[in-house]
C-alpha positions as CSV (number, residue, x, y, z in Angstrom):
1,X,-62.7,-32.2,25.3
2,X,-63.7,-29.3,23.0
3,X,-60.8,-27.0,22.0
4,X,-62.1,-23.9,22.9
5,X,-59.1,-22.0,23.1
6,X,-58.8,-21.7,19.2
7,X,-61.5,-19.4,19.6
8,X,-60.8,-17.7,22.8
9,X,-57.5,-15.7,24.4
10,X,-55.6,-17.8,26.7
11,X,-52.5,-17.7,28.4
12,X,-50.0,-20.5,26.5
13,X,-46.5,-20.8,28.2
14,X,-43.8,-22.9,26.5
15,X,-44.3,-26.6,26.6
16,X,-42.6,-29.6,25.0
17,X,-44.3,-31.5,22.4
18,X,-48.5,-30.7,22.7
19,X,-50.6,-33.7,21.8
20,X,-54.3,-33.4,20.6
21,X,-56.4,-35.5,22.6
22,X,-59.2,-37.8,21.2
23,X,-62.4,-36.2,21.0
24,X,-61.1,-32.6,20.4
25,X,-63.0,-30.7,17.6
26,X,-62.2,-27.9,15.8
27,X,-66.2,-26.0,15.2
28,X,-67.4,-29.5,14.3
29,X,-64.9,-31.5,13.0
30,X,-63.4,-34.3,14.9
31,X,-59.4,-34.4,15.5
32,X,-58.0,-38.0,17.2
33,X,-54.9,-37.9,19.2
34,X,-51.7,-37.5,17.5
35,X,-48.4,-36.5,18.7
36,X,-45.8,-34.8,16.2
37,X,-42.9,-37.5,15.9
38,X,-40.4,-38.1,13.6
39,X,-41.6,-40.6,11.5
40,X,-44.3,-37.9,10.3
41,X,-41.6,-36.5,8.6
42,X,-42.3,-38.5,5.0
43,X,-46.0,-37.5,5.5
44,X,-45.5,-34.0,5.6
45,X,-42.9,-34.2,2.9
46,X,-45.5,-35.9,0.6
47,X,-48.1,-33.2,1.8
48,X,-46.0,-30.5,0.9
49,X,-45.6,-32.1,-3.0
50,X,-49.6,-32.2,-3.0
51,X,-50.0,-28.8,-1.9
52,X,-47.8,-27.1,-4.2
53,X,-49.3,-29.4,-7.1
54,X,-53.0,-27.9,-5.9
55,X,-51.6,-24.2,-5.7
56,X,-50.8,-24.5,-9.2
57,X,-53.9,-25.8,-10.5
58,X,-55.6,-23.5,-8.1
59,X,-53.9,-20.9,-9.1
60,X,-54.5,-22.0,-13.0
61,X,-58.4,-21.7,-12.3
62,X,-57.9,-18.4,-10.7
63,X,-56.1,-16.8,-13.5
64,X,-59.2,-15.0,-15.3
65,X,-60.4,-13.9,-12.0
66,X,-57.3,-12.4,-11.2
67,X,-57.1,-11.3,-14.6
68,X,-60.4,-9.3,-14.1
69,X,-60.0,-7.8,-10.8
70,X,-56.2,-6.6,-11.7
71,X,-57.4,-5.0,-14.6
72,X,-60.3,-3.4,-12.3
73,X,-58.2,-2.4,-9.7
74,X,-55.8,-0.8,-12.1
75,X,-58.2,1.3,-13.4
76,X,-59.7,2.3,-10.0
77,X,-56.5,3.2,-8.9
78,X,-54.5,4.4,-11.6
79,X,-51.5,2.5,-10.1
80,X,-50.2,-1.3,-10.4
81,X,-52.5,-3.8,-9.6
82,X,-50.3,-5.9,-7.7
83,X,-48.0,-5.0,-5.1
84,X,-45.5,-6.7,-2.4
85,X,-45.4,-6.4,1.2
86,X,-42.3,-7.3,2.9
87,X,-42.9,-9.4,5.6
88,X,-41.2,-12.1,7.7
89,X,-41.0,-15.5,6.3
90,X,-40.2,-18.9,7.3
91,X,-37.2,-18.6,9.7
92,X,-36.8,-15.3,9.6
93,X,-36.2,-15.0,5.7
94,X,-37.7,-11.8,4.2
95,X,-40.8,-12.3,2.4
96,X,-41.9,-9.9,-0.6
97,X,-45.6,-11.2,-0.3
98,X,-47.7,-10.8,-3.2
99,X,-51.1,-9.1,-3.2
100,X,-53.9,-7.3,-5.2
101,X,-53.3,-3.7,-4.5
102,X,-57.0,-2.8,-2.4
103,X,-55.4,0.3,-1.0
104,X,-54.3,3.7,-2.3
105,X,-54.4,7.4,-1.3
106,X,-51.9,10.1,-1.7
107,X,-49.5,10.7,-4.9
108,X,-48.9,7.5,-6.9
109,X,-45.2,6.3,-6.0
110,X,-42.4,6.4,-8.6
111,X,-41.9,3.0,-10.3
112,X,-42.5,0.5,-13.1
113,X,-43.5,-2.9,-14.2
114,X,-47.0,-4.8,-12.7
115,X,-45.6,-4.9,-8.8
116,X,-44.6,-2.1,-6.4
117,X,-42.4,-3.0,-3.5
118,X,-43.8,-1.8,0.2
119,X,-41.9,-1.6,2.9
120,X,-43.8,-0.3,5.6
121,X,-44.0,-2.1,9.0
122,X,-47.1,0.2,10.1
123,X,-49.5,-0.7,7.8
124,X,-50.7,-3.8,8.5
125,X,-51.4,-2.6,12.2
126,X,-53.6,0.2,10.8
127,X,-56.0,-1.6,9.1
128,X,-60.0,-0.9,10.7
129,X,-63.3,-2.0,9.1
130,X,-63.8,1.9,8.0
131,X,-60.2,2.4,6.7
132,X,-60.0,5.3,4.3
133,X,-57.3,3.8,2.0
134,X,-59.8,1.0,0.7
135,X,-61.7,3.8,-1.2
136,X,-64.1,1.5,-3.0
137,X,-66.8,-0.9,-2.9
138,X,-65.1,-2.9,-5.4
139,X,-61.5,-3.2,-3.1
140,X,-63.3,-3.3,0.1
141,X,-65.2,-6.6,-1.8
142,X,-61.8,-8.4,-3.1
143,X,-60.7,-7.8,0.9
144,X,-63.4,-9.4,2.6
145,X,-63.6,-12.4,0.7
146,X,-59.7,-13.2,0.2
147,X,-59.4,-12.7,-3.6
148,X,-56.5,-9.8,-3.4
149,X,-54.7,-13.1,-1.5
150,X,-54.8,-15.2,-4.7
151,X,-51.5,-14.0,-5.6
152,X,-49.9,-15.7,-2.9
153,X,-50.6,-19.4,-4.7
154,X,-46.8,-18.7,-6.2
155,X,-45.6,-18.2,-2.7
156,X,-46.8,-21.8,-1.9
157,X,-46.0,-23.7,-5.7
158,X,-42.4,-21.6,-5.1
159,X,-42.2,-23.4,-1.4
160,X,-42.2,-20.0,0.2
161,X,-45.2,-20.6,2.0
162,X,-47.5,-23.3,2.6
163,X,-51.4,-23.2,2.6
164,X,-51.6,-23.6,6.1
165,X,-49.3,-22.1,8.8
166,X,-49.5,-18.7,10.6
167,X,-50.4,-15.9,8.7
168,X,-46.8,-13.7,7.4
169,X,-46.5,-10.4,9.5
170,X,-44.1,-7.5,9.8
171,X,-41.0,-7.2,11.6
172,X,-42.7,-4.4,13.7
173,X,-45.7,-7.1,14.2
174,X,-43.2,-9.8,15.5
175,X,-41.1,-8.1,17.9
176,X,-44.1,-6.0,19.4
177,X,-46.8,-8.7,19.7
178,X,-44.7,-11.9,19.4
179,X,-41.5,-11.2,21.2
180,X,-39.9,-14.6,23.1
181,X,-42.1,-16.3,21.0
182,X,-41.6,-14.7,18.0
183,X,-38.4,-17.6,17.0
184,X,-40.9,-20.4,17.8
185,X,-43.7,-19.2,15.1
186,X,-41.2,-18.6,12.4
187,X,-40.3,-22.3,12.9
188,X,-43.3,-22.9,11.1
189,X,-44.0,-22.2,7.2
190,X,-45.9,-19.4,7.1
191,X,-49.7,-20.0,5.6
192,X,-52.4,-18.7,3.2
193,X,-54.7,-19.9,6.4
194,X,-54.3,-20.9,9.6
195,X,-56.3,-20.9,12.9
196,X,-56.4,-17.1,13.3
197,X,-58.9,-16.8,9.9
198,X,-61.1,-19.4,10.8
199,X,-61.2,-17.8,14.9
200,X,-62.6,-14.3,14.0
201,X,-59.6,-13.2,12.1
202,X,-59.6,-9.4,12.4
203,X,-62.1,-9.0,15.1
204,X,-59.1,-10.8,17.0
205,X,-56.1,-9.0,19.3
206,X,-53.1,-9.3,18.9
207,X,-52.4,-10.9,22.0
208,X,-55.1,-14.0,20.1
209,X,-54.0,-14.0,17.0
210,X,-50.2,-14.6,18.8
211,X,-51.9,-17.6,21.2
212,X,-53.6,-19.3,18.1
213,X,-50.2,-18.9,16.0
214,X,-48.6,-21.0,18.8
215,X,-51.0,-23.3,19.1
216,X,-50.9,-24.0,15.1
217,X,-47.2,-24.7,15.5
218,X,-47.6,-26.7,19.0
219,X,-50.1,-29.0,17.9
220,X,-49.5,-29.4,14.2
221,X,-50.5,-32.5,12.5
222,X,-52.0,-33.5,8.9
223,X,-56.1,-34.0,10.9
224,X,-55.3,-30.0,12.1
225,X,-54.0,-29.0,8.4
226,X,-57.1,-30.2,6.5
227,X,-59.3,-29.7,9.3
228,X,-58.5,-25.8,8.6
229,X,-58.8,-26.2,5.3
230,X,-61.8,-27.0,5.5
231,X,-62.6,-24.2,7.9
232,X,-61.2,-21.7,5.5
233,X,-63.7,-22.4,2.5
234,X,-66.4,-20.8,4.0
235,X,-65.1,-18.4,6.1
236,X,-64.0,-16.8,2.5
237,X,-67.3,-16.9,1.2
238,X,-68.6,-15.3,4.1
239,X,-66.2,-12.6,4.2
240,X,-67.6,-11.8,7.5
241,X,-64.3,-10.8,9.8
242,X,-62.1,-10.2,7.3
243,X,-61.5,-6.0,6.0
């Protein structure tokens, strides 16, 4: 059976314990049958040693890049390169999630230091392909292939996140798009990538990106996890939905 719904809206109502079935693909990789149990609990323990140990070497190799593109940024925008979005984290904790700053316009806020704290639950749901507060070529570049996301490597070495889970959103986001099922996806580590980046990303709904979410948590299992990993690699260098 091909899993067609990770790429397509479907209706998902709440079920006990999803299974993927032999045979099922995601794009072209093959996924056997495996039901989440209990004794998968020292697997994803040792998984989640392993990724933070590869978020800080990734991170390590990503340093003069960031480096670069901060100092870039900084001059572009006369502001701080880096700023924090508060979003929802894993079980509802708040999450000051770190990120190149791509977007300015206005008066520069009052502040100091290399971060700025953002609190604004509108934002995320304004973002368009043709959005005036990415004012550059250079920005609008660092946005469609990921690198002002780099930052969020510490979430993932500080166990904050995990490299794959559903993507962090705003309180706003949650209770508008994700309402009764809004408990049910925090249950799940929030990600760097998940299934919503490698389905078309922000070409998606809501009402999608809320299905695929629940299906990442429904059907996790460690063939899912690297098989969207694998996914993600090239859907950065394509940079084709993402802005």
């Amino acid at each position: 059976m091909v899993l067609q719904h990770l790429y397509t809206a479907r209706n998902i109502a709440p079920a006990p314990a999803p299974k993927i079935e032999i045979g099922a693909t995601l794009g072209s990789l093959p996924l056997p049958r495996q039901a989440v149990t209990e004794t998968d609990d020292w697997n994803w323990q040792a998984l989640a040693v392993c990724e933070r140990a590869a978020a800080i070497v990734l991170l390590l190799l990503a340093l003069p890049l960031l480096a670069l593109c901060a100092l870039a940024l900084c001059l572009l925008s006369g502001r701080t390169p880096l700023i924090a979005h508060r979003r929802v984290g894993w079980q509802g904790a708040p999450l000051w999630m770190l990120k190149l700053r791509t977007m300015w316009g206005g008066a520069a806020r009052d502040g100091s230091g290399w971060i700025e704290h953002i609190d604004d639950d509108r934002g995320p749901e304004l973002k368009s392909a043709a959005d005036s507060r990415v004012s550059c070529r250079f920005a609008r570049f660092c946005r469609r292939h990921s690198i002002d996301e780099l930052p969020q490597f510490w979430h993932v070495i500080s166990g904050e996140m995990s490299l794959v889970g559903p993507r962090p959103i705003t309180q706003r986001e949650l209770h508008r798009y994700y309402g009764a099922h809004a408990a049910e996806v925090l249950e799940a580590k929030p990600g760097l990538a998940g299934l919503w980046q490698i389905s078309g990303r922000n070409r998606l709904t809501y009402a999608d990106r809320c299905r695929l979410d629940l299906r990442l948590v429904r059907e996790r299992s460690i063939p899912l996890y690297c098989a969207i990993l694998l996914r993600t690699v090239p859907e950065v260098f394509r940079g084709k939905n993402s802005w």
